[in-house]
C-alpha positions in Angstrom: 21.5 -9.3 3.8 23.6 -6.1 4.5 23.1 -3.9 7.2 22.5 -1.0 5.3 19.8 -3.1 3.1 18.4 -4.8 6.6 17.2 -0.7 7.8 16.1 0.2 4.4 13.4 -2.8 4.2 12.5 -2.1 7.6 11.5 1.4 6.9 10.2 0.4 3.8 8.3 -2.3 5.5 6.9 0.0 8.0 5.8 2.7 5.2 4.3 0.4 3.6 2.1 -1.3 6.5 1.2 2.6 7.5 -0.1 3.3 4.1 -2.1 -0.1 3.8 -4.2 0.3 7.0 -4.8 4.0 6.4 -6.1 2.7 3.0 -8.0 -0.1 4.8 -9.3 2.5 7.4 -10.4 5.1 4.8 -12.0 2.7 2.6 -13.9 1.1 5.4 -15.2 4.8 7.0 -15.6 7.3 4.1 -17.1 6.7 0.8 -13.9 6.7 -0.9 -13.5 4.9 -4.5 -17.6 4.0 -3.2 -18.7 4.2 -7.1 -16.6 1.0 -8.0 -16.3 -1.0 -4.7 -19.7 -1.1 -3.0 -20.8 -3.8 -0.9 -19.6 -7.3 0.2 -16.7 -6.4 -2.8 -15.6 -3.3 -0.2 -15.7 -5.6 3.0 -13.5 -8.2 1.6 -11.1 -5.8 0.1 -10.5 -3.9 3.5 -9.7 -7.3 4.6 -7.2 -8.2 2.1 -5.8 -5.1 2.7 -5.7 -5.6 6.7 -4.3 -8.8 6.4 -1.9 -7.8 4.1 -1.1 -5.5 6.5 -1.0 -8.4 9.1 1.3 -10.1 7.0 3.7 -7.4 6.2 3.9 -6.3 9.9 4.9 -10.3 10.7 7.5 -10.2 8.1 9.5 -6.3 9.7 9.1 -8.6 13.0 10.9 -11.2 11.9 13.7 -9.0 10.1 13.9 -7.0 13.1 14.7 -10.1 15.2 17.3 -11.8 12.8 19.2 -8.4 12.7 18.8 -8.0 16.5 20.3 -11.8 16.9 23.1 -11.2 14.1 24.6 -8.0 16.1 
């Protein structure tokens, strides 16, 4: 990949990991979008989201290390 491509999907990556636990966080503690996901359906949807989160954050680490090595 390019480096100008390489810093892009890191911030991208890093956006995008912000935004998902902030989701996570405000779906778990307020009663945000409470009228269609209410119960165990709300639990395993903030934990989608966190490990989605998880995953993406994995994912910027590894990008991060093949640019570091490639320099």
């Amino acid at each position: 990949m390019q480096p100008g491509l390489n810093i892009v999907s890191l911030w991208f990556g890093v956006i995008m990991v912000t935004l998902v636990v902030s989701g996570a966080v405000a779906i778990a503690f307020t009663d945000f979008m409470s009228d269609r996901l209410y119960g165990t359906k709300r639990v395993v949807f903030v934990f989608i989201l966190l490990g989605y989160a998880v995953y993406r954050s994995f994912r910027i680490y590894q990008v991060y290390q093949q640019n570091k090595n490639e320099r």
